[in-house]
ZAVEXGU-951408 format. One record per residue (C-alpha): residue number from 1; residue in one letter; z, x, y. Coordinates in steps of 0.25 Angstrom, whole numbers. Each point is the difference from the previous one (the first is absolute). Layout:
R  seq  type     c3     c1     c2
R  NUM     A      Z      X      Y
...
END
This chain:
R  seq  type     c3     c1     c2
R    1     X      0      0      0
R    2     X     -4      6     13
R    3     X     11      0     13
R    4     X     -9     -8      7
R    5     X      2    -11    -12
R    6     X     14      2      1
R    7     X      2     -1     14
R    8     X     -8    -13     -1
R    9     X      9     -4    -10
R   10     X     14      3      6
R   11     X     -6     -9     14
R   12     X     -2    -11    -10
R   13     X     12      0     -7
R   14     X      7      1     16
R   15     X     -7    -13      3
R   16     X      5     -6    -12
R   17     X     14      4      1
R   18     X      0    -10     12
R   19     X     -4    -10     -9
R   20     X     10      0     -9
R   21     X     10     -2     13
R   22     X     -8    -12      3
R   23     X      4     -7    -15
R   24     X     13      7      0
R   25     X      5     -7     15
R   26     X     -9    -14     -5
R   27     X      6     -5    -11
R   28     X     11     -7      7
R   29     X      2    -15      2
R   30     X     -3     -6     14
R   31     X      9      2     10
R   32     X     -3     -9     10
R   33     X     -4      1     15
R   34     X     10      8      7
R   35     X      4     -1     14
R   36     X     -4     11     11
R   37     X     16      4      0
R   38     X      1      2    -16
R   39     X    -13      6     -1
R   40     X      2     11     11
R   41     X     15      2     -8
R   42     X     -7      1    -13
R   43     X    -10      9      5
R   44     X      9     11      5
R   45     X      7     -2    -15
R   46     X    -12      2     -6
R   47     X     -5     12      6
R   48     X     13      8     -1
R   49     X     -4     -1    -15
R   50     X    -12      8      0
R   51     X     -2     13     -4
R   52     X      0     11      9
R   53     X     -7     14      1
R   54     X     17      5     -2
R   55     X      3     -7    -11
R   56     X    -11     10     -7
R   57     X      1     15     -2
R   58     X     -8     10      5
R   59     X    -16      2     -5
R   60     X     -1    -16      3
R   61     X     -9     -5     11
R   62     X      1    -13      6
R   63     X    -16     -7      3
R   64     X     -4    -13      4
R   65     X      1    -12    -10
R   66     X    -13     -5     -3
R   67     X     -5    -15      4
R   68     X      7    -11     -6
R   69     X     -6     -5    -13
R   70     X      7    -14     -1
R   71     X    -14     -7      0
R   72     X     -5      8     -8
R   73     X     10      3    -10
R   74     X      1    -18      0
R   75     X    -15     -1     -3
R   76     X      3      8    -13
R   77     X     13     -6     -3
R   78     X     -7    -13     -1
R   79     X     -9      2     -9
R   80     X     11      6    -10
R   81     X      7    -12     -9
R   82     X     14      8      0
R   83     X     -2      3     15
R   84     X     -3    -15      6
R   85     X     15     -5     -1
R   86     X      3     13      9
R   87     X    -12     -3      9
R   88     X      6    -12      7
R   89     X     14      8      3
R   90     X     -7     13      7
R   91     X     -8    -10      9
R   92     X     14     -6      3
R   93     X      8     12      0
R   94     X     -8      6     12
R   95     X      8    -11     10
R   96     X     11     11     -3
R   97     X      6     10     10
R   98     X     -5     13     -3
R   99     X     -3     15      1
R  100     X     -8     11     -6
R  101     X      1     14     -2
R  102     X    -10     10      2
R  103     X     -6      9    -11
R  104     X      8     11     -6
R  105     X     -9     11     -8
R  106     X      2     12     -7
R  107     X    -15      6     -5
R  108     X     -5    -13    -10
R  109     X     14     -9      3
R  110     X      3    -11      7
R  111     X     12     -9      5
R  112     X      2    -10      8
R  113     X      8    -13      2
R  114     X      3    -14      7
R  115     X     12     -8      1
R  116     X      0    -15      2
R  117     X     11     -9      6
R  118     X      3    -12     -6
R  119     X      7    -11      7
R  120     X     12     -1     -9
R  121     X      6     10    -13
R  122     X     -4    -14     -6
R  123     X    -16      1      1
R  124     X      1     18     -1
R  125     X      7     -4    -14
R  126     X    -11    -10     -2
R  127     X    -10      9      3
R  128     X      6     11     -8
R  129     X     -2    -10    -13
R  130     X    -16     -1      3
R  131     X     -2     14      0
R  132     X     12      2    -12
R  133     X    -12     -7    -12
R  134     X     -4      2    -12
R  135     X    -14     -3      3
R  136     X     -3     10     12
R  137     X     -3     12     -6
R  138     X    -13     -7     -6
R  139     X     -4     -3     14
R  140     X      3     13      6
R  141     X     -8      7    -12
R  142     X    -13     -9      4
R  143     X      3     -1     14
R  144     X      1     16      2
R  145     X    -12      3    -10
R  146     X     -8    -10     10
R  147     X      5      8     13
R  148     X      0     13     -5
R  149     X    -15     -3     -4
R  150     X     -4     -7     13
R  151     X      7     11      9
R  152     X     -5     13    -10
R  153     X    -15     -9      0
R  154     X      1      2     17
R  155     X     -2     17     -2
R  156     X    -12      3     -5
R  157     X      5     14     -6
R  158     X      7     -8     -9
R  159     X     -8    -12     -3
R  160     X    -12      7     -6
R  161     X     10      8    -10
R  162     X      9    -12     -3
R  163     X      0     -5    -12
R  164     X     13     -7     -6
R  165     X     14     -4      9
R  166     X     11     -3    -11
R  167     X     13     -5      7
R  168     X     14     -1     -9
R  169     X     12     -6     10
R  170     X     12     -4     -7
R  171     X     16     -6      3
R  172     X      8     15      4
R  173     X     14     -2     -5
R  174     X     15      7      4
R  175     X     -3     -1     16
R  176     X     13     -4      8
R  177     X     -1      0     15
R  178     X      0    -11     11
R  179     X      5    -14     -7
R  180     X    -11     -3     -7
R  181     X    -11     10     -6
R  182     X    -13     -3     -7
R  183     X    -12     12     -4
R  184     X    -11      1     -7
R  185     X     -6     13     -4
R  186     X    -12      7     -5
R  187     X    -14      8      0
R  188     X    -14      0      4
R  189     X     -9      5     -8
R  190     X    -15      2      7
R  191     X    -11      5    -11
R  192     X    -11      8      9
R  193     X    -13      4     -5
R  194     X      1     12    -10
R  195     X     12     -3     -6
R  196     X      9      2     11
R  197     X     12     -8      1
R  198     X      8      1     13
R  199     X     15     -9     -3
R  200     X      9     -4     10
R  201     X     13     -6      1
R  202     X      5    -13      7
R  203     X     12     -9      3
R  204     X      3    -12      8
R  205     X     16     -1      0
R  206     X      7    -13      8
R  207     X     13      2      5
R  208     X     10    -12      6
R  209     X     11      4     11
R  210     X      6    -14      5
R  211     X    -12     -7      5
R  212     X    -11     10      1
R  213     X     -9      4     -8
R  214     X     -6     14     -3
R  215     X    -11      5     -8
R  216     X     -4     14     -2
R  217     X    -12      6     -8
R  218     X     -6     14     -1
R  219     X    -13      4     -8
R  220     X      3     15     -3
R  221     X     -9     12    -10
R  222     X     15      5     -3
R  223     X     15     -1     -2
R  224     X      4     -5     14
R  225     X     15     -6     -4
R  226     X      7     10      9
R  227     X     -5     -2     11
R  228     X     -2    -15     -1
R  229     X     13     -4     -7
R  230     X      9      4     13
R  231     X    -11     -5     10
R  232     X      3    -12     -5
R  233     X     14      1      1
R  234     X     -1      3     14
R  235     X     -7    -10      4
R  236     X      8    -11     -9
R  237     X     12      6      8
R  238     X     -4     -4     13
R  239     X     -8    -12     -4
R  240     X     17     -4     -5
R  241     X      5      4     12
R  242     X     -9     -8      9
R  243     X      1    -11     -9
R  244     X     15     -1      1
R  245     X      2      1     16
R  246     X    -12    -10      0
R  247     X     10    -10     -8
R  248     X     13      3     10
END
């Protein structure tokens, strides 16, 4: 595989990192039309969860998160059977208070985040259950294996050596963070011309404080746990804190 077909590759897996934020943040119930004095509160809860260039060592650069696939990733999500019952919550979900993070890379790895404030623990618990099911890891296995193939189709490096996209997601146990947490894990395996395989790892990972909601995902070429797993700490740890002086 050339570096050009490897760079090529690692800027479609950063566009679809943002789309597993999208699925992770809109698997929630409806939360209802907020008021201008709730939505401004929740805002500011919401963007002290994100990540931040800190909450990284050093080596990783922050760059700007690509366009929003919501249409796009909904588009595909309805033609997916295991995908329509969740297609309906990620329209609704978008009525929610929320805020993104940028990119955060290092070579062929990719982070990022979104946190999503409910109106009540009540409806973030609710959510929680949505994205907490049996049945999605069917759906993020033809969901991905659609995006990775529309984003990957887009460079024509890539599209005229691609020849397969195999995506394998499944339930990640033992997490304990936040009050809830729900993950789902796994690989990418793009078959180029030749032979060539190129496999890449994937997560999306939930996670309730109180009444917000945040979803995590990275696509990554290697073991990228110590820098993630306190990132993510960090973050959770602010996202608590602002969530707690919102209540008093």
């Amino acid at each position: 595989m050339t570096r050009a077909v490897a760079r090529a590759l690692a800027r479609a897996f950063a566009r679809t990192a943002g789309g597993a934020l999208v699925i992770a943040c809109a698997m929630g119930a409806s939360a209802g039309v907020a008021t201008a004095a709730t939505t401004s509160g929740a805002q500011a809860v919401a963007q002290a969860g994100v990540l931040q260039a800190t909450d990284f060592p050093a080596g990783w650069k922050e760059s700007t998160r690509p366009a929003s696939s919501d249409n796009e990733l909904d588009s595909q999500a309805a033609k997916i059977t295991t995908c329509k019952p969740f297609l309906a919550f990620s329209k609704a979900n978008k009525k929610n208070p929320r805020a993104e993070s940028p990119n955060f890379d290092l070579e062929q790895s990719h982070v990022n985040n979104t946190v999503s404030v409910y109106p009540s623990v009540t409806t973030a618990t609710a959510a929680m259950k949505i994205f907490d099911n049996a049945r999605l890891p069917a759906c993020l296995d033809k969901l991905f294996s659609a995006e990775f193939k529309t984003q990957l189709a887009k460079d024509k490096k890539v599209a005229k050596q691609l020849r397969s996209i195999k995506v394998d997601i499944g339930r990640l146990e033992g997490l304990a963070i936040g009050d809830e947490v729900a993950a789902y894990k796994g690989t990418v395996e793009v078959g180029l011309q030749g032979g060539t395989t190129s496999t890449f790892g994937l997560a999306v990972i939930a996670i309730r404080v109180d009444n917000a909601f945040a979803g995590y995902s990275y696509t990554a070429d290697s073991d990228i746990s110590a820098a993630l797993q306190p990132a993510i700490v960090s973050s959770v740890g602010r996202l608590k804190a602002a969530t707690t002086a919102a209540a008093t």
